[in-house]
N, C-alpha and C positions, 0 to 999 in steps of 0.2 A: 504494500500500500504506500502510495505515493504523498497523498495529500486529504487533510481532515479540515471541512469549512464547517462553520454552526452560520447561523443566523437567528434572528427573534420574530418570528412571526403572530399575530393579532388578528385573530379573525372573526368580523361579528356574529349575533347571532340573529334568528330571525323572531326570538321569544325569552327573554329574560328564565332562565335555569337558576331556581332558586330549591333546595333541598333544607333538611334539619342545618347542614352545616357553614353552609353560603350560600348566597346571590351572586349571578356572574352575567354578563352580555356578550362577552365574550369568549372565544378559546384564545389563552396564551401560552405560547410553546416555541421550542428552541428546535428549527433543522439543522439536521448536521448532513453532510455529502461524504461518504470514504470512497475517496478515486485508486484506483489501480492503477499501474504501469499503462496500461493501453487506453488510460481515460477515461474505463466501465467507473459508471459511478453507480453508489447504493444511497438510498434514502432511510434516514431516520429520524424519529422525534420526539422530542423532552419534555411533555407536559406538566403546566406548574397547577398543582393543586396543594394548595397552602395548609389545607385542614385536615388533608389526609395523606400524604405524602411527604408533607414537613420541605420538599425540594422548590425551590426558586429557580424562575430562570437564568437569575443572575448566576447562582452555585453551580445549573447544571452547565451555564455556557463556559464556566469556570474550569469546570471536569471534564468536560469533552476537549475543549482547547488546551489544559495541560495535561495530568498524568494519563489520560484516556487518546490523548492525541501521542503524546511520547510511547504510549504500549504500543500503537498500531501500526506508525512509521515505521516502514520495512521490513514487515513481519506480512505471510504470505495472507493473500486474501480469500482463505478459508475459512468461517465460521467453526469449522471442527477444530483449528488450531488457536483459532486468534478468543472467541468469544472465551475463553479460558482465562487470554491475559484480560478481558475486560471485566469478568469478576474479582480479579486479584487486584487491579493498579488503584480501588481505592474502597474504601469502606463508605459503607450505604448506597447515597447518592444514586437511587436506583432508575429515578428518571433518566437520570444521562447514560449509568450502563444500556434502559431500555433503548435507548437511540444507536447508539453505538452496536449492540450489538441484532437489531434489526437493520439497521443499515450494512452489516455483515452476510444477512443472511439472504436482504434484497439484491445486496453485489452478487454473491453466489449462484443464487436463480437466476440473473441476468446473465453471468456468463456461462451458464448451463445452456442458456437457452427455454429454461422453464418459468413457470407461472411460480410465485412463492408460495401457495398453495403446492404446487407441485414438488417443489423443491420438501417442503417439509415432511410431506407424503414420504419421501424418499430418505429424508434422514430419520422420522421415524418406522423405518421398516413397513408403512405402511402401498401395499400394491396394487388397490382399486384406485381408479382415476375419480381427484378430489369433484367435488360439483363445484360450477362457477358463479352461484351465488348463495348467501349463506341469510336465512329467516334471522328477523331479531323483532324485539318487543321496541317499545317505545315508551321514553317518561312522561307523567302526569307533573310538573312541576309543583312542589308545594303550594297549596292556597285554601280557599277557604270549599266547604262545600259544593255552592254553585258552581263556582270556578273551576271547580274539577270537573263537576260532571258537563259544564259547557266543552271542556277541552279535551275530556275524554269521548265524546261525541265529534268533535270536530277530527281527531284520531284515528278514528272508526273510521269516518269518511275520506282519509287519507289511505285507507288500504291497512290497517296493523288489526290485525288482530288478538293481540297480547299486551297491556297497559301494566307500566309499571307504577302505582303511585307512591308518591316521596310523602311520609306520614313521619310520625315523631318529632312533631314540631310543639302539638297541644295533645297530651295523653286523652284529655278528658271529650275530645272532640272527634278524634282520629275517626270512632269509629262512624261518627256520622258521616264522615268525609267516604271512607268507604263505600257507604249503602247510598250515598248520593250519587255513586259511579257507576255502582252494577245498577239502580234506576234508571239511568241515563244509557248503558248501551247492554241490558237485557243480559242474558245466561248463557250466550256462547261465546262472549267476550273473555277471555281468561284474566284474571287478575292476578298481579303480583304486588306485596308490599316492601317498602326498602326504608327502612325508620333512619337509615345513617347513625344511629348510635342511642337515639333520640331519649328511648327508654332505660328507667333501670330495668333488674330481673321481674318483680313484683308488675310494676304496672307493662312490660309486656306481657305476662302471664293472662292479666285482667283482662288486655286488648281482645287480645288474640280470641281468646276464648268467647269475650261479647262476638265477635266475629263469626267465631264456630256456631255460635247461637242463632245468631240471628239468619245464620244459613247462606253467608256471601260468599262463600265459592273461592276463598282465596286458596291461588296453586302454590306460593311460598311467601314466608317472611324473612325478610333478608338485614343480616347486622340488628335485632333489636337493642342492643345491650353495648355501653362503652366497648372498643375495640381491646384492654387490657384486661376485660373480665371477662376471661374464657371459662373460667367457674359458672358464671351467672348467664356465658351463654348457654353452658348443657344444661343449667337451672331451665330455661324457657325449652328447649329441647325435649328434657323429658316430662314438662309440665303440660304441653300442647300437643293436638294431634297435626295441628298444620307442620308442613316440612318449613325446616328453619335454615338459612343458608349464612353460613361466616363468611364476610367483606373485609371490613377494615381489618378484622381479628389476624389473617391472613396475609402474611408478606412473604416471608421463608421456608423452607423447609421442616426450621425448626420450629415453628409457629403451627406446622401441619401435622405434626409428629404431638405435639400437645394437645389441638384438636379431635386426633386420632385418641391416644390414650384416655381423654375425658368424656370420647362420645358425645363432644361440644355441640356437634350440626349433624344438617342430612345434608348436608351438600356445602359443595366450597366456591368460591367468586374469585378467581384466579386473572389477576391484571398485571398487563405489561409493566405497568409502571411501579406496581408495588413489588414486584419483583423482580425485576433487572433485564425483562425482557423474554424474545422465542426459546432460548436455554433452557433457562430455569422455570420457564410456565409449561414447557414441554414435560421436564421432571415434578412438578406438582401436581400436573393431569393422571402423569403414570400412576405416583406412588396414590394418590385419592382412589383411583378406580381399583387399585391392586385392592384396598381395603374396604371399599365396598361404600364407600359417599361418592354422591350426586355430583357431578360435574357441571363448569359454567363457568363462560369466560365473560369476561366483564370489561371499559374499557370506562377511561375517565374522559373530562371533557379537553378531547385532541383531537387532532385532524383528521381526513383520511388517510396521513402515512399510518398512523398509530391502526387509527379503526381498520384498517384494509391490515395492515399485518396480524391483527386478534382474528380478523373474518379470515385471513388463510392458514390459521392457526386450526382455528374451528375445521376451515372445511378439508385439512389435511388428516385432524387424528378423531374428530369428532367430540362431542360431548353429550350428556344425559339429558340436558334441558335446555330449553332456546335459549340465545346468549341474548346479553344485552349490548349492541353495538348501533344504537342509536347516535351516538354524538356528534358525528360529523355530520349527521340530517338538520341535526340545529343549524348549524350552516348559513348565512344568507346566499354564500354558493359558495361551491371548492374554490379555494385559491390554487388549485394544480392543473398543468395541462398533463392529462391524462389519467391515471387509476380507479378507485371503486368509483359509482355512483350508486343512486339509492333508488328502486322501482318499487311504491309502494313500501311492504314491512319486510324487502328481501335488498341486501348488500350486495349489488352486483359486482364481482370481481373482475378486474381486467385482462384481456384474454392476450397481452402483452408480459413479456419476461419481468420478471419480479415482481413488484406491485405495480407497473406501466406509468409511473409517475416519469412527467417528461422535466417538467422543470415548475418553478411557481408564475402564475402569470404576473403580467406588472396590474 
């Protein structure tokens, strides 16, 4: 590898994304380019989320331009060799490993000549030909009752058929916010909840369960419980019949491994960003399913390098339940010539070598 560029890119949206933990209008995030010898570039991307990631732009443009850019110079441009030195050259800082070493993996499939779907299909032993576009749900932004179920309606009409709504903002209202949704688009809507942290163990227990009562159909609850109380998530785990899914709780290995032993969840929310990238979310997929929790890949609010590399993650080794890879549909449009675009509730992938990202437009 010849040369490592970042840049800060700003892109608005076209609906204010507001959750338990932030408000945002935008995606802010850091590209980075890894050139070869012959020029083949790969794309990658640094997304800052402040509340869950703890990574700034400014740190990850930091870590890609120094110790991330000093591992890669001159070392060959294989992801089987290189994605090694980009978990070693610095601790945490996983936004920027996740750039760094998706941009490894997009150079890769570019000079394969494959789709990075394809490409992963092949580094994970996998031999059926990936699909080229990959279902995803879509979020309900935090708001009040009405609010939801006007935009869960308006969603509907968009083509999704899977709503995720962002609850744990007000324990005591949540669930009205619910039943104002499935009113608004009927029983073969699927619903998912995702509290961001919002509850403790107790009053998710309560939620949930008015929930179970009241007969809304929800198909999971995702992160009820601060991110450090893996205790208090098996608490809501073994308290509730709904399936429970760990998010924030989940970054590492060893974060999976405590999961595992405590019977914390029924399923894990496995992101580029909170773990360093296609590497390491490829060994979090394995060892989940070896043990027998639900899989699901998740993605924060980043572009479509980010999103297109989770969507050919997905459509390379699969998973248990539709991913959530809405984010770049917030969008007011790609800043990119060329990669995924979005038809309806399905992530079309580029039928171009790696993620078909050609450049950003001006």
């Amino acid at each position: 590898m010849t040369e490592v560029r970042t840049r800060r890119l700003s892109v608005p949206l076209h609906t204010p994304f507001v959750t338990a933990l932030r408000r945002t209008t935008t995606i802010e995030t850091v590209l980075v380019e890894v050139v070869d010898s012959d020029g083949a570039v790969g794309w990658g991307e640094a997304p800052q989320v402040w509340q869950v990631t703890g990574d700034s732009l400014a740190g990850s443009q930091a870590c890609l331009d120094g110790p991330l850019r000093d591992a890669l110079l001159g070392r060959p441009a294989d992801p089987r060799e290189s994605t090694a030195l980009v978990q070693q050259a610095v601790v945490a800082n996983r936004s920027a490993k996740m750039a760094a070493d998706v941009a490894l993996h997009d150079l890769a499939a570019r000079r394969a000549g494959l789709t990075l779907a394809q490409h992963l299909a092949s580094t994970a032993g996998v031999t059926t030909l990936p699909p080229t576009s990959v279902r995803t749900d879509v979020t309900l932004a935090a708001g009040t009752p009405a609010e939801l179920a006007t935009a869960a309606a308006a969603r509907v009409a968009d083509g999704f058929g899977t709503l995720k709504l962002k609850v744990g903002t007000d324990a005591a209202t949540d669930v009205a916010r619910v039943l104002a949704v499935r009113a608004a688009v009927g029983a073969d809507v699927a619903l998912r909840l995702d509290a961001n942290q919002g509850w403790d163990a107790f009053e998710a227990v309560r939620v949930i369960s008015a929930l179970e009562v009241a007969g809304t159909d929800v198909e999971v609850v995702e992160q009820p419980v601060p991110a450090h109380d893996v205790i208090g998530l098996a608490y809501v785990t073994a308290h509730v019949e709904t399936p429970v899914m760990a998010d924030e709780s989940l970054f590492t290995l060893e974060d999976l491994v405590e999961i595992i032993r405590l019977d914390a969840a029924d399923l894990v929310n496995v992101k580029l960003a909170k773990c360093g990238g296609l590497t390491p979310a490829l060994e979090l997929l394995r060892v989940a399913h070896l043990h027998g929790f639900g899989t699901f890949v998740g993605s924060m609010m980043e572009s479509h390098v980010g999103v297109g590399a989770a969507a050919s993650l997905v459509a390379a080794v699969g998973t248990s339940s539709l991913p959530d890879l809405d984010a770049a549909w917030w969008s007011v449009a790609s800043p990119y010539a060329g990669g995924p675009t979005y038809a309806g509730d399905h992530l079309v992938l580029s039928d171009q070598p790696g993620l078909g990202i050609e450049g950003v437009l001006p």
